[in-house]
N, C-alpha and C positions, 0 to 999 in steps of 0.2 A: 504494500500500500504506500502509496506516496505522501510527503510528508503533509503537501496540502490536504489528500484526501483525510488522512488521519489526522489534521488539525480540526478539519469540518465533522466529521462523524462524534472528536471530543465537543465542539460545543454544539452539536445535537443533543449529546449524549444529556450535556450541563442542562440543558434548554427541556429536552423531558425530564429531565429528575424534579428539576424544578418546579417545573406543572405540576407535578404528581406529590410535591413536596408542601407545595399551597393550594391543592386542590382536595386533598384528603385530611379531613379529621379523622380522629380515632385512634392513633397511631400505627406501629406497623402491619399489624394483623389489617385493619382498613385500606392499607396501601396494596396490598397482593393483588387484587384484583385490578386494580387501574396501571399496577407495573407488567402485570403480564398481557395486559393489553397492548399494550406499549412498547413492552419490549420485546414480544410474543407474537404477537397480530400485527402490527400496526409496522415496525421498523425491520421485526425479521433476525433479532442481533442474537436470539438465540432461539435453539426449537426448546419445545413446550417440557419433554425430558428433562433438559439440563436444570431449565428455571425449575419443575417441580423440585428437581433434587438436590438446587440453592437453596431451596425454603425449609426445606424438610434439614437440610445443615445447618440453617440457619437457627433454627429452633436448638439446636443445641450447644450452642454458642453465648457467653453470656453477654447482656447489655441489649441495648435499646434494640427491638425487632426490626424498623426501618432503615436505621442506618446501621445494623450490620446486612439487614439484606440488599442496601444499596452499594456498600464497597465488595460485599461478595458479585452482586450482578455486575456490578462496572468491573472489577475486575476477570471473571468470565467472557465480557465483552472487549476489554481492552486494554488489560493486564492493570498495571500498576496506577499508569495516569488516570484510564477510566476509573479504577478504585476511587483515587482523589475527587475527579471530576462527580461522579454519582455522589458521592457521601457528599460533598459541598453543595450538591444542586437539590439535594433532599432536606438539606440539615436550614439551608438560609432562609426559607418563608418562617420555620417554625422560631428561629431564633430574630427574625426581624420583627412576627407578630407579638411575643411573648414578651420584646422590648417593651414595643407601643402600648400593650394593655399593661406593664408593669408602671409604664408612664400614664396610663389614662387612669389606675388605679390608686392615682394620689388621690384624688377626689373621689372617694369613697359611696356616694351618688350613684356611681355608673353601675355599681356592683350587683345589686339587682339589676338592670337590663341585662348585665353579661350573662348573671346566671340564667334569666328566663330564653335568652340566645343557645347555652348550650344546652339547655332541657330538650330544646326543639332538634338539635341535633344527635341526642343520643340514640331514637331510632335508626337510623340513617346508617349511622356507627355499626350499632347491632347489625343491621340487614346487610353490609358492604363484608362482613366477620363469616356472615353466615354464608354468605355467596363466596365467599375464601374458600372457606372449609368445602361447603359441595364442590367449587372449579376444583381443587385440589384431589377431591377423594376419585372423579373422574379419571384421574392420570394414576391412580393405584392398581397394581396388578393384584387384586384382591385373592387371597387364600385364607383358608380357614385360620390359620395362625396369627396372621394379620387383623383379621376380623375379631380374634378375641383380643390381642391388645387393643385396638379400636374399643371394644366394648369395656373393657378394665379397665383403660385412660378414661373415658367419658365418665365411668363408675367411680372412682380414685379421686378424679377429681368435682364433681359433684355433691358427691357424697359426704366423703369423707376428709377435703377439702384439703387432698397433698397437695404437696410443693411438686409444681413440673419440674422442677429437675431430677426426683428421685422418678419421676414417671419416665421424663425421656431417658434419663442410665438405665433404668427397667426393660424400656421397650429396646433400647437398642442393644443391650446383653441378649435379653432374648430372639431379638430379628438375627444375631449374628449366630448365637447358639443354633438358632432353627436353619439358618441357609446351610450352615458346616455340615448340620445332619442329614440335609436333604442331599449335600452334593455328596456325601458317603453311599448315603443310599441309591444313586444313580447311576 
């Protein structure tokens, strides 16, 4: 790729994260589905596989879901600069807005409207979470072993109100436990 061309594709790259960066509430779980649009459908920069199986790493990675899944996709996409580039272009709406309302929150006035602002958005949230999870469960090569950690996780965590990270070391002991036996078995 030529240096222009790869200059241009990084400030594409900047120019959608960004969108997607001030276009999504909710945080990163909210973001999956407008990035895999985006960088899935729309731009082409990876197929649907590789993204599922950024996010599915990504969950078990610790910190912010957004921007580790944007320095993991940007660098998928464009090694190291995409990294930079994506994580910057996701990270500056929410750090530009968070200014302005920390500045608008001197005047203590405004704080009910905000709140009745994001009341109206937490559907929205919820629904963008949930349409994650289905786009995602779509791209699962489903087996019965899989299906019961699915049903455990949801259990585990509902319920009984674990910490995901002892869920995701759980499920991925046992996906790895189960692949080794099945490729025994074959």
């Amino acid at each position: 790729m030529t240096k222009e061309k790869e200059k241009n594709k990084l400030f594409s790259m900047f120019f959608t994260f960004l969108k997607i960066g001030l276009f999504t509430f909710g945080g990163g779980y909210a973001m999956i589905p407008l990035m895999e649009k985006e960088i899935v459908d729309n731009n082409k920069w990876l197929e649907k596989e590789k993204f599922t199986q950024t996010v599915s790493l990504t969950q078990a990675i610790p910190g912010s879901v957004s921007v580790n899944l944007s320095i993991l996709l940007g660098y998928n996409i464009e090694g190291v600069l995409g990294a930079i580039v994506s994580a910057l272009g996701v990270i500056l709406p929410s750090f530009v807005i968070i200014l302005l309302i920390a500045l608008a929150l001197t005047n203590l006035g405004e704080l009910a409207l905000l709140e009745k602002a994001f009341s109206g958005i937490r559907p929205a949230v919820a629904a963008f979470i949930l349409y994650a999870a289905f786009s995602l469960s779509k791209s699962i090569n489903w087996s019965t072993i899989l299906f019961i950690i699915f049903l455990t996780s949801f259990f585990l965590t509902t319920v009984f109100n674990v910490n995901p990270i002892y869920i995701i070391a759980g499920a991925f002991i046992i996906g790895t436990l189960s692949s080794r036996f099945n490729k025994r078995n074959n």
